[in-house]
C-alpha positions in Angstrom: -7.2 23.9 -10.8 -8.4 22.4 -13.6 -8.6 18.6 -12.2 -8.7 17.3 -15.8 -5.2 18.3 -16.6 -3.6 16.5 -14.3 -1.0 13.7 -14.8 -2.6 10.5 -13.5 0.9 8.7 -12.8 1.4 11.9 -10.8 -2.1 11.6 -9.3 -1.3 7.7 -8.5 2.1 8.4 -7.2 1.0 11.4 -4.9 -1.4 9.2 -3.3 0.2 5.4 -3.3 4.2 6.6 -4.0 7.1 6.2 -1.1 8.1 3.0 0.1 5.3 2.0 2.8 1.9 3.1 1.4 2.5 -0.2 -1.2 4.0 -2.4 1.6 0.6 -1.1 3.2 -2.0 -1.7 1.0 -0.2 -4.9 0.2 -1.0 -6.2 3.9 -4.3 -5.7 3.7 -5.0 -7.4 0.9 -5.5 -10.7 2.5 -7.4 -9.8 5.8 -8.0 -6.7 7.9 -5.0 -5.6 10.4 -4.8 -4.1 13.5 -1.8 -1.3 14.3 0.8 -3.6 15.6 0.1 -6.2 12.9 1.2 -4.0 10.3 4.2 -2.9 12.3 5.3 -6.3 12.7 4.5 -7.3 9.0 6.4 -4.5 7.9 9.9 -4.7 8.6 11.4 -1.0 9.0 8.5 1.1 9.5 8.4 3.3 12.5 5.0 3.7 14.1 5.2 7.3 13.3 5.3 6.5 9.5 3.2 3.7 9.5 0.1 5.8 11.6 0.7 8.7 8.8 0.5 6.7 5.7 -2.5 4.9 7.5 -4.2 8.5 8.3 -3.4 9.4 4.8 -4.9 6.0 3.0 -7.7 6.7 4.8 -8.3 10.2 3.9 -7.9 9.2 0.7 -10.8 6.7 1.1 -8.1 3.2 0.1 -8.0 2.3 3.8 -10.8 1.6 6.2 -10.3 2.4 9.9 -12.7 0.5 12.4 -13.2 1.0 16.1 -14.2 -0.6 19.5 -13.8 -3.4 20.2 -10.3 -2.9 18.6 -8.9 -0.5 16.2 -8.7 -2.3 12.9 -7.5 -1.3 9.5 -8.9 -2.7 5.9 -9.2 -1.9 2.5 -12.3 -0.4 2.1 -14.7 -1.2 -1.1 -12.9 1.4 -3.0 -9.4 0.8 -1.7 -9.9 -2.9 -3.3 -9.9 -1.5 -6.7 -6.1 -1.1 -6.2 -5.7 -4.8 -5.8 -5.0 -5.5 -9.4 -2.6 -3.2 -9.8 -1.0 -4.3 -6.6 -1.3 -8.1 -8.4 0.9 -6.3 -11.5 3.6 -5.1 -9.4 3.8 -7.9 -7.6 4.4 -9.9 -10.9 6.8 -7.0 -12.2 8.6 -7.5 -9.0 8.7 -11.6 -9.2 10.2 -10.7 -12.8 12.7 -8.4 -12.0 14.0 -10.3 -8.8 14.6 -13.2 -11.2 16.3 -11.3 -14.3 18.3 -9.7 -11.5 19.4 -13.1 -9.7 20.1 -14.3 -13.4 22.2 -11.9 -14.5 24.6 -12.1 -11.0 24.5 -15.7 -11.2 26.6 -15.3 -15.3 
């Protein structure tokens, strides 16, 4: 395959789409995690999910996985490049919410 051809939405959206790789990367923006913080920070996910999308992240080279003492999940150097765009949807989000509230509230 021909690697220059390819969509890069598709590319993005292959590796960051479905609804808990974002919620994810989000929470470990701030500060490394371990397992059952991200399960708790992330309201919905099963542990079955949440240990794929983190196996996945991490293949992917976005997520860092650290061991003994405790198992511990960050963004890794490269991961942090997605923090921008994680900044813009966040702001798209905030805008949306808003227009959304604004219009029910008429």
């Amino acid at each position: 395959m021909n690697h220059q051809h390819e969509c890069p939405v598709e590319t993005f959206i292959q590796v960051l789409g479905g609804k808990w790789k974002p919620m994810i990367l989000w929470q470990l923006i701030e500060s490394k995690k371990r397992f059952n913080d991200l399960e708790k920070l992330i309201p919905g996910v099963t542990q079955k999910m949440l240990s794929q999308h983190l196996r996945e992240l991490e293949r992917e080279g976005i997520v860092d996985r650290t061991v003994p003492p405790k198992v511990e999940y960050s963004l890794s150097e490269y991961g942090k490049t997605l923090i921008p765009v994680a900044d813009v949807m966040c702001a798209w989000g905030e805008i949306h919410n808003k227009r959304k509230y604004e219009e029910s509230a008429s």
